[in-house]
N, C-alpha and C positions, 0 to 999 in steps of 0.2 A: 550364529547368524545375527545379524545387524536388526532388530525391530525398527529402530527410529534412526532417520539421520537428518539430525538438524542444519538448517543452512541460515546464515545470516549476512548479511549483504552489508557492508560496510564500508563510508565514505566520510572520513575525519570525524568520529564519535566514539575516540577513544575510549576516554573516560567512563561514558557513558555505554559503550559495548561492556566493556571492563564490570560494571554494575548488571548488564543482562548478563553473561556467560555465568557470572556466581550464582547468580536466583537461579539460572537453568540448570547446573550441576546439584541447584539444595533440592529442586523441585525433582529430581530423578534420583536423589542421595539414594532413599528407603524403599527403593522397587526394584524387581529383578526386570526390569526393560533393558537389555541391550544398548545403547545408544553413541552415535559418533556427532562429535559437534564440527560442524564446514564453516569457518569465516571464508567468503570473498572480498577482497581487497579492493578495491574500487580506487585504486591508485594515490592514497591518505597520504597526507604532508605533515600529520600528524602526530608519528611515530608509532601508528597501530601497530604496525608488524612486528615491530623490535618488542613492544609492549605483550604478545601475543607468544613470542619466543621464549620470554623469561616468564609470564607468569601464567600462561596457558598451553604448554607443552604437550601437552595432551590433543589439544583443541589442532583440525585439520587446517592449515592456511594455504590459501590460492591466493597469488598475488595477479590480477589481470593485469598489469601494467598501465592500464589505463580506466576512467569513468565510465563503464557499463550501463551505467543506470539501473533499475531495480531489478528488469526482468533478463539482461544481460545478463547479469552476474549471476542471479539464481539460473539462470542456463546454464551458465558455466561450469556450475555445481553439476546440477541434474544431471549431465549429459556423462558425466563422469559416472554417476551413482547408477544409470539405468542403461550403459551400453550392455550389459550383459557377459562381460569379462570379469567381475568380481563380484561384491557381496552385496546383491542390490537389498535393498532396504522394504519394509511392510509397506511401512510409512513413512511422507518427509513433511516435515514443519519449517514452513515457511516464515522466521519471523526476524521483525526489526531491530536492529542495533538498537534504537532507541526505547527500548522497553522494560519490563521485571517482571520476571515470573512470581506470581503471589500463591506460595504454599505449594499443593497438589494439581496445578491448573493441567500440566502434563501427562502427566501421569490417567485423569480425569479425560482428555482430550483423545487421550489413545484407547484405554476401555470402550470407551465412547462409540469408536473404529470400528473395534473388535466384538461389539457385540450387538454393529449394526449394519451387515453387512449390503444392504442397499441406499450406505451412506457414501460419498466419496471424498465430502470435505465436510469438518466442524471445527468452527472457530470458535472464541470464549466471548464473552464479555468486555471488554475495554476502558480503563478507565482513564479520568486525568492523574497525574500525584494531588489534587486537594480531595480524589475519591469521588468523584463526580464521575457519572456516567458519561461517555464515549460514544457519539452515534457509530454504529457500526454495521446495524441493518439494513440492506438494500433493496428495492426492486428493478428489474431490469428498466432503465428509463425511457420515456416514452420522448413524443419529439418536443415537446411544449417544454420536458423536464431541461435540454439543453439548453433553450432559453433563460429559465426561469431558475437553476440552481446554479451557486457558484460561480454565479454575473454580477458585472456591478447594477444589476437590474433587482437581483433578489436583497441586498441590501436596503429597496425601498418598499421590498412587499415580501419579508421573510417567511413569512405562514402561509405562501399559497398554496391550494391544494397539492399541485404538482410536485413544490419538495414536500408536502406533507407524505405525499403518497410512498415517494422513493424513498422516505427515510421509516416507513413503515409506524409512523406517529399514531394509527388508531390502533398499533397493538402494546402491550406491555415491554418492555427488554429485562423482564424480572423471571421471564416463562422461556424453556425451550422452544423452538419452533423452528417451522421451516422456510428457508427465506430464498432468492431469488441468487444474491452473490454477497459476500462478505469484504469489507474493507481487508487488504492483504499486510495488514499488520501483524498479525499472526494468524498464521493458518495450516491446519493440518490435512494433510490430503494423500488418500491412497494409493500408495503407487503404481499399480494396475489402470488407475484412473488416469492417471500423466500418462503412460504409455497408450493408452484408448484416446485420448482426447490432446495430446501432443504438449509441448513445452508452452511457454509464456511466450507470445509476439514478442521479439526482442527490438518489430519497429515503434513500440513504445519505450523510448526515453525512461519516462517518468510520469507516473499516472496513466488510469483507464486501462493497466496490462490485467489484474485482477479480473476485473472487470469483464473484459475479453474472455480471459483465458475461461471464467466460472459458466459463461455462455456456452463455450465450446462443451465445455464439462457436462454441462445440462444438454446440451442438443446431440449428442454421441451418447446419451443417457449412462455415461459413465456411474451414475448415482446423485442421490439427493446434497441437500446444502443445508447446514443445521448450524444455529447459535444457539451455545450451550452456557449460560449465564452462572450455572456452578462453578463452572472453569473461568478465573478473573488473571486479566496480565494487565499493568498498568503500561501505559504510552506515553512517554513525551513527545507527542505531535510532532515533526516536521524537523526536528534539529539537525539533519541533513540540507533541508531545501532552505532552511532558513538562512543559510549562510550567505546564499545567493537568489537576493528576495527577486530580482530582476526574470532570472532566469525559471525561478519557478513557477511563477506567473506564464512564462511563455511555454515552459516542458507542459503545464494541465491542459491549456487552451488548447494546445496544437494535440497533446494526447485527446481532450474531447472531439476536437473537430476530425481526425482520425478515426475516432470511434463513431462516430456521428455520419462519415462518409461508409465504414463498413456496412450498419447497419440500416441506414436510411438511401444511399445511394449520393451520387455527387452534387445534385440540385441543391438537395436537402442542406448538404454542407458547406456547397458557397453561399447559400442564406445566412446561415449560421454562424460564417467567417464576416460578411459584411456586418451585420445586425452586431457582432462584437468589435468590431473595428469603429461603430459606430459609437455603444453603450462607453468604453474607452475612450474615445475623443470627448463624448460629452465629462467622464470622471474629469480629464483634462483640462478641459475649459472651465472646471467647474475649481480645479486645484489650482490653476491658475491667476483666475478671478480672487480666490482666498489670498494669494500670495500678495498680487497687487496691492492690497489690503493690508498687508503686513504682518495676517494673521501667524504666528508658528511658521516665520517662513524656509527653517532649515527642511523642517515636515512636510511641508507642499514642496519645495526642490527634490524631497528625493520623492515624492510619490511624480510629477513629474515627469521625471528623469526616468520611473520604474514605467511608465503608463506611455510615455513617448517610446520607450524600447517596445513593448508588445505592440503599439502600434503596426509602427514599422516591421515588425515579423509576419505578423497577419497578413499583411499588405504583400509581403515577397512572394 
């Protein structure tokens, strides 16, 4: 029987999937876990697949044909692994292409599971590659939090209480604990639990699916939510969305205001949508004005150009 079936969602990060799949076969080398590794294909120009063919034959490939986005594609997976026609799995780990398993983090991650049965998901630790810690703690956000984090509003007042609060800053990330949802860069979660509390919103794009889904988790009391800091996987941030800085900006905004209308109602959200259609114009006028100037002005053309597109989205 299958314990663990790994899934990895994957969108031109070759190379660097190529670097997680080996730490994830070293970190399962010396345990008797079962385990099957899923790449989703997320439709790479890349040459993942071909790459995946010769040197991960082993490893399951789903090609979607197309960009799913995070929770597409691990649906894609899921739905495969838990219809109930073959060998569903204990547990699935959710984790990014752009990652590395450091030592035993796996291995750590599933005892963890196993010998905490009114757990439903625990994720690790996070770090950057210079070994710097990784925010990765969450609380579920409050309405101020929308405003105040990851606007170009909190760039002028980064330590407000409100992301202090969600990023859980008056507690340690050196201590197990129990947190509210975990950034879904890597995450392990019981299967019992996905079939209690349903798959990932597949109408998030990109960003705030985690999110969601850890909500769901917790209010169907599927079980608790724990970061487990002995368990460490390093992250290269974003080398998916970085490709397409334009478009990432516009996948979070509209994944927050998405979220923002679930759980606050629609009021809530078209404040939300104006008040960043607003903070945005001002970035604009303000990259503008530098360019006039002559400041760096290939740097202001493209933030411009990045900040005049999200505009215009909000606005549609």
């Amino acid at each position: 029987m299958t314990k663990l079936s790994i899934i990895i969602v994957s969108w031109n990060t070759r190379d660097l999937l190529g670097r997680c799949l080996t730490t994830v076969q070293a970190s399962l080398a010396h345990t008797n876990i079962p385990y099957t590794i899923v790449v989703v294909d997320n439709a790479s120009t890349d040459g993942t697949p071909a790459m995946l063919r010769v040197d991960y034959p082993e490893v399951q490939l789903i090609e979607s044909g197309r960009n799913l986005g995070f929770a597409g594609g691990n649906n894609l997976a899921l739905r495969r692994m838990l219809d109930g026609s073959g060998d569903t799995p204990d547990y699935v780990f959710l984790l990014n292409a752009d990652t590395e398993v450091i030592t035993d983090a796996i291995p750590q991650l599933v005892y963890y599971l196993e010998t905490h049965p009114d757990v439903a998901v625990v994720g690790p630790q996070l770090r950057y590659p210079d070994g710097s810690v990784q925010s990765s703690r969450r609380h579920f956000p409050r309405r101020m939090t929308f405003f105040m984090e990851s606007t170009p509003l909190a760039q002028y007042w980064p330590h407000n209480p409100w992301i202090r609060h969600y990023h859980f800053d008056n507690t340690p990330d050196t201590i197990e604990q129990r947190v509210d949802w975990l950034v879904g860069a890597a995450l392990l979660v019981r299967a019992s639990a996905i079939v209690r509390a349903g798959l990932l919103d597949d109408g998030f794009m990109m960003y705030s699916e985690e999110l969601e889904w850890q909500q769901r988790l917790c209010h169907t009391q599927a079980g608790h939510i724990i970061y487990l800091p002995i368990a460490v996987i390093m992250h290269h941030e974003g080398k998916s969305s970085e490709q397409a800085i334009a478009r990432r900006y516009i996948n979070f905004q509209q994944s927050r205001l998405r979220h923002a209308q679930m759980m606050y109602g629609q009021r809530f959200a078209t404040m939300l949508r104006l008040f960043l259609q607003a903070a945005y114009g001002c970035e604009l006028m303000l990259e503008a004005s530098k360019w006039l100037f002559g400041h760096k002005r290939s740097l202001r053309a493209q933030r411009i150009g990045v900040y005049w597109q999200v505009i215009r989205t909000l606005a549609s």
